[in-house]
PyMOL commands that place a pseudoatom at each C-alpha (Angstrom):
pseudoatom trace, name=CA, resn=UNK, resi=1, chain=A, elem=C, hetatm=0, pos=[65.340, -20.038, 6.371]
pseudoatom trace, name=CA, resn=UNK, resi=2, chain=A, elem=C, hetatm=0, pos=[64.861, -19.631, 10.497]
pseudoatom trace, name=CA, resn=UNK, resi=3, chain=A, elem=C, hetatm=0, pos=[62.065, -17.638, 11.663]
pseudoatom trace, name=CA, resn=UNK, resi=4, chain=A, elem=C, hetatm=0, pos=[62.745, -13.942, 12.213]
pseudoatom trace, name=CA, resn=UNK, resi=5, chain=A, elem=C, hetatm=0, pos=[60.035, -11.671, 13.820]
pseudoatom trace, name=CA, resn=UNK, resi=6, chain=A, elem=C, hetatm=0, pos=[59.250, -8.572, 12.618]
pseudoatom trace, name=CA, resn=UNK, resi=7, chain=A, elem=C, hetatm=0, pos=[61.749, -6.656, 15.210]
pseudoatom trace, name=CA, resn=UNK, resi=8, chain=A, elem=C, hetatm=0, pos=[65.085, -8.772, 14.029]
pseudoatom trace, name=CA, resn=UNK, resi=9, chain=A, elem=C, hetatm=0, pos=[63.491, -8.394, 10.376]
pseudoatom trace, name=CA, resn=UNK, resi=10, chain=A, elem=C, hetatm=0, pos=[63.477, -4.802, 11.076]
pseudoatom trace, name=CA, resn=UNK, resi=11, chain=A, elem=C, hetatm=0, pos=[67.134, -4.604, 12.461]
pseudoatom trace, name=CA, resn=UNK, resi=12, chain=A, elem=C, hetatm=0, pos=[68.447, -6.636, 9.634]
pseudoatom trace, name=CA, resn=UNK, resi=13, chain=A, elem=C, hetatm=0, pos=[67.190, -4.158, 7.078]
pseudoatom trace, name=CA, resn=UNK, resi=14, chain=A, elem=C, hetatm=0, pos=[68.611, -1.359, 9.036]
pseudoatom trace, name=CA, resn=UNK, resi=15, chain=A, elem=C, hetatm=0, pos=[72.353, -3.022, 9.351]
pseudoatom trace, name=CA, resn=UNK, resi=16, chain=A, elem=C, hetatm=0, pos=[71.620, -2.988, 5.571]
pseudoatom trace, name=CA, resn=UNK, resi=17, chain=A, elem=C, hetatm=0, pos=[71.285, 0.645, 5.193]
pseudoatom trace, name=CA, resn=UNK, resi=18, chain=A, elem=C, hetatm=0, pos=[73.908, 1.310, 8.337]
pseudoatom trace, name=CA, resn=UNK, resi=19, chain=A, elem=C, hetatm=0, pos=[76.555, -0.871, 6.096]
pseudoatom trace, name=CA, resn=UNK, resi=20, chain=A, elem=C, hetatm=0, pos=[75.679, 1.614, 2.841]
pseudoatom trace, name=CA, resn=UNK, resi=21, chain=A, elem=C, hetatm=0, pos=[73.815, -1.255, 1.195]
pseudoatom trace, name=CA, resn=UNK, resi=22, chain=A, elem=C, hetatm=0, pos=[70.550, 0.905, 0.014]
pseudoatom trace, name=CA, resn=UNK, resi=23, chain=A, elem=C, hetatm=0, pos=[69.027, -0.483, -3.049]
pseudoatom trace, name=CA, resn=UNK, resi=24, chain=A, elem=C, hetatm=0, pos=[65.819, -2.811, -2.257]
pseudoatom trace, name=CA, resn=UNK, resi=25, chain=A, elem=C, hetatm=0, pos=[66.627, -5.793, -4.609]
pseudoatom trace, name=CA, resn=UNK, resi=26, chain=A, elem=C, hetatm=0, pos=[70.195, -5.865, -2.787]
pseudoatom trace, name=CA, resn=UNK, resi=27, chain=A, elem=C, hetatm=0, pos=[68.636, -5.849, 0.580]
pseudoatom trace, name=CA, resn=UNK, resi=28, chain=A, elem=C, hetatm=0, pos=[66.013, -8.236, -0.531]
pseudoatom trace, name=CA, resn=UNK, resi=29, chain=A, elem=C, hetatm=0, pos=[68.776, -10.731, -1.891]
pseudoatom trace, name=CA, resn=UNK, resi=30, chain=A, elem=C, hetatm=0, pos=[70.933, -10.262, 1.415]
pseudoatom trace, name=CA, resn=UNK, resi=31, chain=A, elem=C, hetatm=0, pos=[67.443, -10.990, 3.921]
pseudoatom trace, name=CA, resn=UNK, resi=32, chain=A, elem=C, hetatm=0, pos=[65.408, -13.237, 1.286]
pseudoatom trace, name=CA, resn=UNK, resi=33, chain=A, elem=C, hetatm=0, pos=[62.898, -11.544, 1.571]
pseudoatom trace, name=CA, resn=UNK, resi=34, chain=A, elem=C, hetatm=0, pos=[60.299, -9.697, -1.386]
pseudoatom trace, name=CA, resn=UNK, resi=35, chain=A, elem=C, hetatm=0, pos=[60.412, -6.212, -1.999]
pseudoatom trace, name=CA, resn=UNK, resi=36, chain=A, elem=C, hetatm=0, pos=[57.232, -5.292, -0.874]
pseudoatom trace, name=CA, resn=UNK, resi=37, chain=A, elem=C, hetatm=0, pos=[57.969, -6.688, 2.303]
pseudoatom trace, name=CA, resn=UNK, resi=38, chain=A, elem=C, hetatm=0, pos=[61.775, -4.883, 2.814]
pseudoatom trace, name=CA, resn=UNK, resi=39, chain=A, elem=C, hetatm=0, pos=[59.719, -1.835, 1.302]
pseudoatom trace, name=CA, resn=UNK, resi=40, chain=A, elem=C, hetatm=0, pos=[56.995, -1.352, 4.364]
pseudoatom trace, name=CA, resn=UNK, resi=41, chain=A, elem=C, hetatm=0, pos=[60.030, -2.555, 6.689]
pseudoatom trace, name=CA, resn=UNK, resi=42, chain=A, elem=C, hetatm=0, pos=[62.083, 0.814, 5.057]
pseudoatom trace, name=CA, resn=UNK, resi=43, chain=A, elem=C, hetatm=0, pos=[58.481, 2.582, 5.775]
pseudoatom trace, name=CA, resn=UNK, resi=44, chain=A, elem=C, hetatm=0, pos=[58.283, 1.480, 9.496]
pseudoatom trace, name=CA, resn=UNK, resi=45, chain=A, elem=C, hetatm=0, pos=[62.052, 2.109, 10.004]
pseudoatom trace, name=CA, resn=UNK, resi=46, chain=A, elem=C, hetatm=0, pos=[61.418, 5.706, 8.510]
pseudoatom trace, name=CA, resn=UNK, resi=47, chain=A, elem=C, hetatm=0, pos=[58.308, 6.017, 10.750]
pseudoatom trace, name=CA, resn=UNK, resi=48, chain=A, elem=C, hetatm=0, pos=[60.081, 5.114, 13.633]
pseudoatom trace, name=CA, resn=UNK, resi=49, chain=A, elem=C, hetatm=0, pos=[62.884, 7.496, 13.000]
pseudoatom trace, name=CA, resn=UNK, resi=50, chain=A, elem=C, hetatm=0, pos=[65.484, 4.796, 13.007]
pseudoatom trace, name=CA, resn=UNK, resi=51, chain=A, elem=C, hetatm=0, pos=[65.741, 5.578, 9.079]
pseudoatom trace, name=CA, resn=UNK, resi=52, chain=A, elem=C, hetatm=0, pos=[66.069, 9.053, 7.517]
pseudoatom trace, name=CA, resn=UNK, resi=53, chain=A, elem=C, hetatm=0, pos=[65.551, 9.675, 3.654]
pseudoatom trace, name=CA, resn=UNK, resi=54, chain=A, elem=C, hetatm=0, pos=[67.187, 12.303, 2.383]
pseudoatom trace, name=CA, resn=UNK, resi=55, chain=A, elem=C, hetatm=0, pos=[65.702, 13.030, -1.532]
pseudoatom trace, name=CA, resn=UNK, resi=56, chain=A, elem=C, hetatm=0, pos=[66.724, 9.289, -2.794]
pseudoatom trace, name=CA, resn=UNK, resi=57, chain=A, elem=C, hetatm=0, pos=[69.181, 8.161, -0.192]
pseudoatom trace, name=CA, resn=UNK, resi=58, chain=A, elem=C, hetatm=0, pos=[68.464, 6.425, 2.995]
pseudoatom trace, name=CA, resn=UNK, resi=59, chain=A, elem=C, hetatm=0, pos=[71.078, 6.682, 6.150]
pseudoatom trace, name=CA, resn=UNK, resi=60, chain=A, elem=C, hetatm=0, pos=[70.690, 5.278, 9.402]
pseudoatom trace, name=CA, resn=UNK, resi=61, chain=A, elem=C, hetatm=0, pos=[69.915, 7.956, 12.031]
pseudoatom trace, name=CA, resn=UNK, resi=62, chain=A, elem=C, hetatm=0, pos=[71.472, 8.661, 15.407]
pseudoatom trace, name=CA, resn=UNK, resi=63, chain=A, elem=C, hetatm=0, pos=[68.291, 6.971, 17.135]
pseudoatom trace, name=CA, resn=UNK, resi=64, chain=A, elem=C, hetatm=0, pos=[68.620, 4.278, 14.241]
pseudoatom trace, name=CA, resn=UNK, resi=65, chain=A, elem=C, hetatm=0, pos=[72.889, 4.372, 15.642]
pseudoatom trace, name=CA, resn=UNK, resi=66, chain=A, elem=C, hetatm=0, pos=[72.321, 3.769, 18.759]
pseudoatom trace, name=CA, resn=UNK, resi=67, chain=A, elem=C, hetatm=0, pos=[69.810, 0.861, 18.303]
pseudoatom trace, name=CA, resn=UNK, resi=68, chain=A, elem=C, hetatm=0, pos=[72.343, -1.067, 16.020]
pseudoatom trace, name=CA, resn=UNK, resi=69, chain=A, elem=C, hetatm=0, pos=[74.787, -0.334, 18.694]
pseudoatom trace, name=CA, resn=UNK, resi=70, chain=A, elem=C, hetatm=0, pos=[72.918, -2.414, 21.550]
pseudoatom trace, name=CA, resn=UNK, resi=71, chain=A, elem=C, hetatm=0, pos=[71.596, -5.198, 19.150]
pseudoatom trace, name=CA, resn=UNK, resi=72, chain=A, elem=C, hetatm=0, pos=[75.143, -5.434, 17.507]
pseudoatom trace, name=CA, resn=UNK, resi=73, chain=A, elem=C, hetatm=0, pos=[77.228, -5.377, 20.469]
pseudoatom trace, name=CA, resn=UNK, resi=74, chain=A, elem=C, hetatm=0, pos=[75.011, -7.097, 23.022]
pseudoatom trace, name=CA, resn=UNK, resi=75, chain=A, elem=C, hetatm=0, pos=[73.601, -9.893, 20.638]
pseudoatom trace, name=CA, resn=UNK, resi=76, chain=A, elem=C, hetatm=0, pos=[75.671, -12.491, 22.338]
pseudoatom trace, name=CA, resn=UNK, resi=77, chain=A, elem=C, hetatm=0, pos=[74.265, -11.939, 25.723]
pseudoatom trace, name=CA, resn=UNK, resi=78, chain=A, elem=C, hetatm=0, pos=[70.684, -11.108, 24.184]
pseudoatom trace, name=CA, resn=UNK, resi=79, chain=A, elem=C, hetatm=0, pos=[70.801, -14.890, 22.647]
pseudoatom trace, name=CA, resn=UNK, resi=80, chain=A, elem=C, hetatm=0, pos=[70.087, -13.085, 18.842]
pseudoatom trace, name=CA, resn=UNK, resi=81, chain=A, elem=C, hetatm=0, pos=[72.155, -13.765, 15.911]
pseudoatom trace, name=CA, resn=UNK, resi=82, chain=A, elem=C, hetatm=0, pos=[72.455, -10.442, 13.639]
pseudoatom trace, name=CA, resn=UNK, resi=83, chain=A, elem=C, hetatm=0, pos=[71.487, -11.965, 9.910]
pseudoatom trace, name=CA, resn=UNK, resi=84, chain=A, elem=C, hetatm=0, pos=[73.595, -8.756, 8.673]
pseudoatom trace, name=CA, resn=UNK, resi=85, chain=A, elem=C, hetatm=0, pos=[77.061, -8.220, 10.177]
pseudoatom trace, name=CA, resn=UNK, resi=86, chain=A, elem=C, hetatm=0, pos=[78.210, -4.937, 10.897]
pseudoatom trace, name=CA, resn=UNK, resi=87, chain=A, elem=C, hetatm=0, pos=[80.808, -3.162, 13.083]
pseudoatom trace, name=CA, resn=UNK, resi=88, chain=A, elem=C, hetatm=0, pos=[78.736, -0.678, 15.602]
pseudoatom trace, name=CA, resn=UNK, resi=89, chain=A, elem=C, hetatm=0, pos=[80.473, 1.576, 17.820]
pseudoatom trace, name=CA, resn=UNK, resi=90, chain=A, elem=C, hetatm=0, pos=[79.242, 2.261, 20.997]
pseudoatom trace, name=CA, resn=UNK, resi=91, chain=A, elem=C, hetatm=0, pos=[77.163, 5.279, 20.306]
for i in range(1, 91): cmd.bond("trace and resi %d" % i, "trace and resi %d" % (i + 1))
show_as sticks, trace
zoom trace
């Protein structure tokens, strides 16, 4: 598996939750990664207010949008391949 820092980690796990995929041991099968680790990633996302939880359900918010949006449609010209694919508008 290449080497992903901590930001791409963090934007894979949010394409996760942006493409409705919300349950840990999904995410953690998608990413390879443990669930402790996609857990304090869902923590930092939430801190950062790129997450929202609302009772049991995650959902991207429009901070979390707009983020994807750049790192989704400018990954070519960024040199980073998204892990997670996932069709961003332009928010």
């Amino acid at each position: 598996m290449p080497y992903r820092s901590l930001f791409h980690r963090s934007l894979d796990v949010l394409t996760c939750v942006y493409n409705h995929e919300t349950q840990v041991e999904a995410i953690c099968q998608q990413l390879g990664l443990g669930p402790n680790h996609v857990e304090e990633l869902i923590s930092k996302l939430t801190e950062w207010e790129l997450l929202v939880a609302y009772s049991s359900e995650l959902t991207v918010s429009e901070r979390g949008k707009n983020v994807l949006s750049f790192y989704h449609n400018y990954s070519e010209a960024l040199r980073v391949t998204p892990m997670i694919r996932a069709s961003v508008p332009d928010y």
